[in-house]
C-alpha positions as CSV (number, residue, x, y, z in Angstrom):
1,X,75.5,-215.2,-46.8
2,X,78.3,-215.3,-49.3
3,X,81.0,-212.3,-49.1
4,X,81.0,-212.2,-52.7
5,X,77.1,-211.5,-52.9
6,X,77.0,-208.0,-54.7
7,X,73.8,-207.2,-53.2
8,X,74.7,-207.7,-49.5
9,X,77.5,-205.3,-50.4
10,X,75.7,-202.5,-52.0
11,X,74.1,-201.0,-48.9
12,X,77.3,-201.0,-46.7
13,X,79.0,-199.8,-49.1
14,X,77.1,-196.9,-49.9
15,X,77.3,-195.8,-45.5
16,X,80.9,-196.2,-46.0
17,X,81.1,-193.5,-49.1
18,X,78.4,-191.3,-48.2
19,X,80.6,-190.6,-44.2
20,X,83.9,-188.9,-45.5
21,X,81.8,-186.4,-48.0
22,X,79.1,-185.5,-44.8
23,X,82.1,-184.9,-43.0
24,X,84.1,-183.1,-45.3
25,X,80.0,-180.7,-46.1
26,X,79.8,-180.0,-42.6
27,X,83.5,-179.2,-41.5
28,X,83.1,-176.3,-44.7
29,X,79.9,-175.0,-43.6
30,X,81.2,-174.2,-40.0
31,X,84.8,-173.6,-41.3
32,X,83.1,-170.7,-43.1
33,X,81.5,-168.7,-40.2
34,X,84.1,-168.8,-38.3
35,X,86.5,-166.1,-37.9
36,X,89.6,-165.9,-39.6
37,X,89.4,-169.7,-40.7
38,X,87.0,-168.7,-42.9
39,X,89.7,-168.4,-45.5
40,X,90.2,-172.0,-45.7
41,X,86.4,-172.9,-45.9
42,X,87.2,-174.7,-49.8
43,X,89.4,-177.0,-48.4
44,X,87.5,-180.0,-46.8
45,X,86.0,-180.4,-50.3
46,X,89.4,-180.6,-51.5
47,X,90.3,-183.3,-49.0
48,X,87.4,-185.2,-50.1
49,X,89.0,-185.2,-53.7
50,X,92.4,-186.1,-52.9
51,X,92.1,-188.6,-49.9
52,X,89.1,-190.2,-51.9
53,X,87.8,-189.7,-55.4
54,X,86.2,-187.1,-57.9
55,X,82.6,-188.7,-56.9
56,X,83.3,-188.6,-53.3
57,X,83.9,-185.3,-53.4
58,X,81.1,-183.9,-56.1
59,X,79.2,-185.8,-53.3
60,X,80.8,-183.8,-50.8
61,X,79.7,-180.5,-53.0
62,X,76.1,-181.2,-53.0
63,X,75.8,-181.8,-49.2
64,X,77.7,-178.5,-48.6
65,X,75.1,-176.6,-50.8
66,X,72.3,-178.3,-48.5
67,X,73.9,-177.3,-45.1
68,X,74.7,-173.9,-46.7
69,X,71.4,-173.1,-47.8
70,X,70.1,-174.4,-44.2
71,X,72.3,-172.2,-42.3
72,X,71.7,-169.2,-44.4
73,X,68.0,-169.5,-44.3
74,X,67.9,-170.0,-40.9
75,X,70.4,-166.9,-40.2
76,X,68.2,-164.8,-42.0
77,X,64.8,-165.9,-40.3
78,X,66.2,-165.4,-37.0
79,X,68.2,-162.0,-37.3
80,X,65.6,-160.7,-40.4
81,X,68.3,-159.7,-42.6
82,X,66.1,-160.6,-45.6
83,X,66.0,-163.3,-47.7
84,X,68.0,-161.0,-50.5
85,X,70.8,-161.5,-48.1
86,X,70.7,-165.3,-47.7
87,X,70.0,-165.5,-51.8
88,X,73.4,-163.9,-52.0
89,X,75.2,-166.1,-49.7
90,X,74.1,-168.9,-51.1
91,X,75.0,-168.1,-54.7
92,X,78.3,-167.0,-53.6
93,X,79.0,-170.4,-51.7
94,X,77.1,-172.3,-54.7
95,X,79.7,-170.7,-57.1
96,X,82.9,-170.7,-55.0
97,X,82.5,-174.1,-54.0
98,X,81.6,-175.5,-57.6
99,X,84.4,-174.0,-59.1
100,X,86.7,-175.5,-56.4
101,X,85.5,-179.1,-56.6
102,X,85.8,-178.9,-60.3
103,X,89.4,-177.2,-59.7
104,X,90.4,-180.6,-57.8
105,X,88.4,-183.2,-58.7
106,X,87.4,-182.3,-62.8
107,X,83.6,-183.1,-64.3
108,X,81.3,-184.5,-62.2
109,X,80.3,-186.7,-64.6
110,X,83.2,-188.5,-64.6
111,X,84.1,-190.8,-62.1
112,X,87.8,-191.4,-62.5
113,X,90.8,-189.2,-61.9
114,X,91.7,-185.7,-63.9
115,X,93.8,-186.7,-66.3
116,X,96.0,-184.5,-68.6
117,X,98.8,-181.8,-68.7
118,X,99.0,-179.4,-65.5
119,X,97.9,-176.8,-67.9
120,X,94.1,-177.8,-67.7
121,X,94.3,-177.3,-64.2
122,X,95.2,-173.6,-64.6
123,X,92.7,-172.8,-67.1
124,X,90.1,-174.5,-64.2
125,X,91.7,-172.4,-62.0
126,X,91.3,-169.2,-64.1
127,X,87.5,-170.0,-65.3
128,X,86.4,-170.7,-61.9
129,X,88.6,-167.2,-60.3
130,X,86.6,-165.6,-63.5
131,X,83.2,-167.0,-62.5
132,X,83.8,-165.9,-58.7
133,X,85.0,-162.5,-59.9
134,X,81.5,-161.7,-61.4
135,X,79.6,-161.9,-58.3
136,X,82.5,-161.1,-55.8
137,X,81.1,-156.9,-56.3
138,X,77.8,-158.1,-55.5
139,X,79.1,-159.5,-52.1
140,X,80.8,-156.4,-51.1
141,X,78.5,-153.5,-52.5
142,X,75.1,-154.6,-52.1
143,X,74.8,-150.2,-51.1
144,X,71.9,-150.1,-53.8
145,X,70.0,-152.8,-52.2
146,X,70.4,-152.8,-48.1
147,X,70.5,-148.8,-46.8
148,X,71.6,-150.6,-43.4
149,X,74.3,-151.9,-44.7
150,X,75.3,-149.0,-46.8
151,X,75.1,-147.0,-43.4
152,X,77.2,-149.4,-41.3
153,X,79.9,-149.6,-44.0
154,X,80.7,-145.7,-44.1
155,X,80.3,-145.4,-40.5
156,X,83.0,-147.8,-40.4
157,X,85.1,-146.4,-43.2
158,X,84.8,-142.6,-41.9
159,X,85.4,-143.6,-37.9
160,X,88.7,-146.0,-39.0
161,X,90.0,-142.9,-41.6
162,X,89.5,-140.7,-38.6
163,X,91.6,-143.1,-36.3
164,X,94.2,-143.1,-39.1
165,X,94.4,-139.4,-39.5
166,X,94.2,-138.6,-35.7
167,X,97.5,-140.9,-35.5
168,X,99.2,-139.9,-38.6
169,X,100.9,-137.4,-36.8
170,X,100.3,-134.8,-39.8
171,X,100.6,-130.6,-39.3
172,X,97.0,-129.2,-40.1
173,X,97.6,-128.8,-43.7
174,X,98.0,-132.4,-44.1
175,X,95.3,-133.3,-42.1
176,X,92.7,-131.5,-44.3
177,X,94.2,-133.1,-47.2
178,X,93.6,-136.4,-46.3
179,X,90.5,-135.4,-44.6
180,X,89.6,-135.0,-48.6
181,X,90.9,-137.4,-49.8
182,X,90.2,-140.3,-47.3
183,X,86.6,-139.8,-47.2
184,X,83.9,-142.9,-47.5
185,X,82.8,-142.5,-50.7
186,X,86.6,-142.0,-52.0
187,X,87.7,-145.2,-50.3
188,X,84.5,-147.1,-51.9
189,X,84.7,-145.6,-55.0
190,X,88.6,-146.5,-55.2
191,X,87.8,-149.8,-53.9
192,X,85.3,-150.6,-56.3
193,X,87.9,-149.6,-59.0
194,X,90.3,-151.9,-57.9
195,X,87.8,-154.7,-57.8
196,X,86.6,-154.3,-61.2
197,X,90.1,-153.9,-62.3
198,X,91.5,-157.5,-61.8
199,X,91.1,-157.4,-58.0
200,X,88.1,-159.5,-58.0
201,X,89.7,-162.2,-59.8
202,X,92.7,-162.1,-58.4
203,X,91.4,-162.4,-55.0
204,X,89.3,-166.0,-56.2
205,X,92.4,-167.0,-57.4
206,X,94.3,-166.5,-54.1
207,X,91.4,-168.3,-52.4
208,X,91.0,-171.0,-54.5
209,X,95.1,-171.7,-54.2
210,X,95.5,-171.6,-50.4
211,X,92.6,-174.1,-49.9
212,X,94.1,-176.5,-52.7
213,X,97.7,-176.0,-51.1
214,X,95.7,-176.5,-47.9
215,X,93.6,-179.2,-49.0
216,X,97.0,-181.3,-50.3
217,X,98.5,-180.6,-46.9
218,X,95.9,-181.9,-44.9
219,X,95.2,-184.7,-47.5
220,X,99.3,-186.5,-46.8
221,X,98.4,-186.5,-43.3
222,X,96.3,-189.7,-44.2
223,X,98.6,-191.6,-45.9
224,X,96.8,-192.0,-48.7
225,X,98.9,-192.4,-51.7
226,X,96.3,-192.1,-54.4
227,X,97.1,-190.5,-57.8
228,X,95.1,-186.8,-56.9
229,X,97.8,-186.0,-53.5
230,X,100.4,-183.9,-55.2
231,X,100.3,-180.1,-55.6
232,X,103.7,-180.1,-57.1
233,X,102.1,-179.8,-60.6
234,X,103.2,-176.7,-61.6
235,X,106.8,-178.0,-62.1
236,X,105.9,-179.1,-65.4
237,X,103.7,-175.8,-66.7
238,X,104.8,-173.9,-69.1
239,X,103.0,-170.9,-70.2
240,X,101.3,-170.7,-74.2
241,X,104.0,-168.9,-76.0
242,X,101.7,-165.9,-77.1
243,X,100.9,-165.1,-74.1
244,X,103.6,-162.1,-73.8
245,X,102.0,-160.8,-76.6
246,X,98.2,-160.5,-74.7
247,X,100.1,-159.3,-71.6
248,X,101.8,-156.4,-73.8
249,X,99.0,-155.9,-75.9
250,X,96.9,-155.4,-72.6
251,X,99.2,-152.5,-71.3
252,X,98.9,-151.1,-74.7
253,X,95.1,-151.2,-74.5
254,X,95.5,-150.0,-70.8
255,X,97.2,-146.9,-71.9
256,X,95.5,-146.0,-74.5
257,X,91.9,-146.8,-72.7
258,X,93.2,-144.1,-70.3
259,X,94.1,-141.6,-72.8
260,X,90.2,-141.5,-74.3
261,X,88.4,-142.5,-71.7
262,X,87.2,-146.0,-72.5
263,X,86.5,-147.3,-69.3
264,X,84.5,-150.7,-70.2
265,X,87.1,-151.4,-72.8
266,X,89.8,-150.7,-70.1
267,X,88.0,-153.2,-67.1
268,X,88.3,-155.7,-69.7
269,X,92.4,-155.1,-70.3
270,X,93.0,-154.8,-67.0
271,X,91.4,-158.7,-66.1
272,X,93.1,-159.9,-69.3
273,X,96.3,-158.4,-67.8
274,X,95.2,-160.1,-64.8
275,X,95.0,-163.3,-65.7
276,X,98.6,-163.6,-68.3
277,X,100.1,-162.0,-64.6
278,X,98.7,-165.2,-62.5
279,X,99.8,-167.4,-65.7
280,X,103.3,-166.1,-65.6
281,X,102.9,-165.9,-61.5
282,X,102.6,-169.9,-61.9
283,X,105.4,-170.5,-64.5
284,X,107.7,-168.8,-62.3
285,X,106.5,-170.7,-58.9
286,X,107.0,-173.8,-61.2
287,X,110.9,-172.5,-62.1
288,X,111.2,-172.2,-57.9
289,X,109.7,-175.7,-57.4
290,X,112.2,-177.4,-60.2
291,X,115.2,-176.3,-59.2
292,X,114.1,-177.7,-55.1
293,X,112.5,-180.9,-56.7
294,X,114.7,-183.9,-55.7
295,X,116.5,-182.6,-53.3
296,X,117.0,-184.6,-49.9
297,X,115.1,-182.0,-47.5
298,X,115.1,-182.8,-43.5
299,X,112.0,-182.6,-41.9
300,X,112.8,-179.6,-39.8
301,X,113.6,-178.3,-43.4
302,X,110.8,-178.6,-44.9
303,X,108.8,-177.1,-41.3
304,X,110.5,-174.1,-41.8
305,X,109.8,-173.8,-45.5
306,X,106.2,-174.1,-44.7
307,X,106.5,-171.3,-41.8
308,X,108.3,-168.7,-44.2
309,X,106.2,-169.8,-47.2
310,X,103.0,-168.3,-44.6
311,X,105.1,-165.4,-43.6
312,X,105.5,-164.4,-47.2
313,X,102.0,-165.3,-48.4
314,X,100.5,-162.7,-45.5
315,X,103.2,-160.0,-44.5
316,X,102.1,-156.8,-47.1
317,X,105.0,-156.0,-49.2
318,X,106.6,-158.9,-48.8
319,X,104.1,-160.8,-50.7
320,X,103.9,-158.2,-53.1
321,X,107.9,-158.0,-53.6
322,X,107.9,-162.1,-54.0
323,X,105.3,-162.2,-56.7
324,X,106.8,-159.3,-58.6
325,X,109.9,-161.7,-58.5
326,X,107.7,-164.7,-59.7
327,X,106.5,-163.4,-62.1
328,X,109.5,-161.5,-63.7
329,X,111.1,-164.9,-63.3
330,X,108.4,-166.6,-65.5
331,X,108.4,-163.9,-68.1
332,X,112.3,-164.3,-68.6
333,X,111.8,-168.1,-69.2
334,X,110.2,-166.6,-72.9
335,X,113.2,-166.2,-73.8
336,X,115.6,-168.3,-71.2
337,X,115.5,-171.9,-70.5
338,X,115.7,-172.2,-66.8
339,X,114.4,-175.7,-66.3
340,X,116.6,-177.6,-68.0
341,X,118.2,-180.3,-66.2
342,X,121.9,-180.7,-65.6
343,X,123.7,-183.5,-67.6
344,X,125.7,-186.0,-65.1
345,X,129.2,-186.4,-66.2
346,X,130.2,-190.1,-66.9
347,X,132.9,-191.6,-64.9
């Protein structure tokens, strides 16, 4: 048979393509019930779009929802959790997982690479941390709908605030105080504030960051030099110039929602404030990444930019300290240029 014959090709072709995305579905399905790596369950999909192509990893995306749904519904048969439960698992994973693959590999009806300014990339980044943020509450107080649940969580809360305040090492005074004000409903009520308040979107963000950094990590480890391995984009972002003016119009409406009482208006501030934060956030990780671009870096180097790049993303306060930095940084480039290139002096 003749190697050029398109229709001897077709079906070995299609084996080939149709591997790396059932790989990459079921490495995210167990990646996600297990343990701490749980974190990184987005990235395989994110592999798949790197190493490979947009389709390979839309692909990828509707295998993962298969295996998902599989897994859930078989969880919930076999321990009778209910199959509320699994519907909100899957919608979770269904959402997260859709907003990531569109993150890194664009439409999926288009076949060929994202193209365009790094900024499209951010606003997929916030419309996908928005669309996670709406149902991320639902995941975390389902109290309304599973009593068990709702049982197990403040025997938790009240047994790990009693631990707390047993080793505080507070005189009785102090105790009772913190007895009244560390009680379940407190902590889920303040929680839930926080959630509402930009929390929940922030958190999608964070996930759906790590697993692209992670996903571009694990991506150069195949040598594959196609045009989606880079995660250096945000050298060249630069934030809309009226953005300042939303972020200080959002602490204005902050302050003032506070002063009367307008608490819808207010949750609404607070994720705007969010989201020019994370813009800014990015702006001034791009300033960081510009002034180490093109720099001869050792291997050992870069290592141990990678190690205290982890230690700062999970040590509290630290992380806390370095994005305050980041983001003051990309609020002063409003007004400073700090990426501008130094001009070589001629012989």
């Amino acid at each position: 048979m003749r190697p050029e014959d398109p229709a001897a090709a077709l079906p070995q072709t299609g084996k080939i393509t149709l591997i790396p995305a059932l790989i990459c579905a079921v490495l995210s399905v167990i990646l996600r019930r297990f343990g701490l790596f749980s974190l990184f369950f987005l990235a395989p999909l994110g592999v798949c779009a790197a190493v490979y192509d947009p389709v390979m990893a839309w692909m990828s995306f509707v295998f993962v929802l298969i295996g998902n749904a599989v897994w859930s519904l078989g969880f919930s048969l076999h321990y009778g959790t209910g199959l509320l439960t699994a519907g909100m698992d899957m919608l979770y994973f269904i959402v997260l997982s859709a907003g990531f693959t569109w993150i890194m590999a664009g439409n999926p009806v288009s076949a060929k690479p994202p193209a365009g300014p790094p900024l499209r990339i951010l606003f997929r980044f916030i419309a996908a941390s928005i669309a996670g943020s709406l149902i991320f509450p639902g995941m975390i107080f389902p109290l309304d709908i599973d009593e068990g649940f709702s049982a197990l969580l403040r025997s938790q809360l009240e047994a790990n605030s009693s631990a707390y305040i047993a080793s505080s090492g507070a005189d009785a005074t102090q105790q009772a105080f913190l007895e009244h004000i560390l009680t379940p409903d407190k902590i889920i009520e303040t929680f839930g504030m926080i959630i509402l308040r930009g929390g929940a979107l922030a958190s999608a963000f964070f996930l759906f960051f790590i697993n692209r950094q992670a996903a571009f990590t694990f991506a150069r480890l195949f040598h594959r030099q196609g045009k989606n391995i880079g995660g250096n984009d945000l050298i060249g972002f630069y934030v809309p110039r009226k953005t300042i003016w939303v972020l200080s119009l959002s602490l204005a409406v902050i302050l003032l929602c506070r002063t009367f009482a307008l608490e819808a208006v207010e949750v609404v501030a607070w994720n705007l404030l969010v989201i020019c934060v994370i813009m800014f956030l990015a702006q001034g990780g791009g300033i960081v990444l510009f002034r180490f671009a093109g720099k001869p870096r050792s291997m050992i180097t870069r290592l141990l930019c990678g190690v205290l790049l982890v230690f700062i993303i999970f040590s509290p306060g630290v992380n806390a300290l370095a994005a305050g930095g980041l983001v003051l940084l990309g609020i002063a480039e409003c007004w400073l240029s700090l990426r501008v290139k130094k001009q070589e002096v001629p012989d």
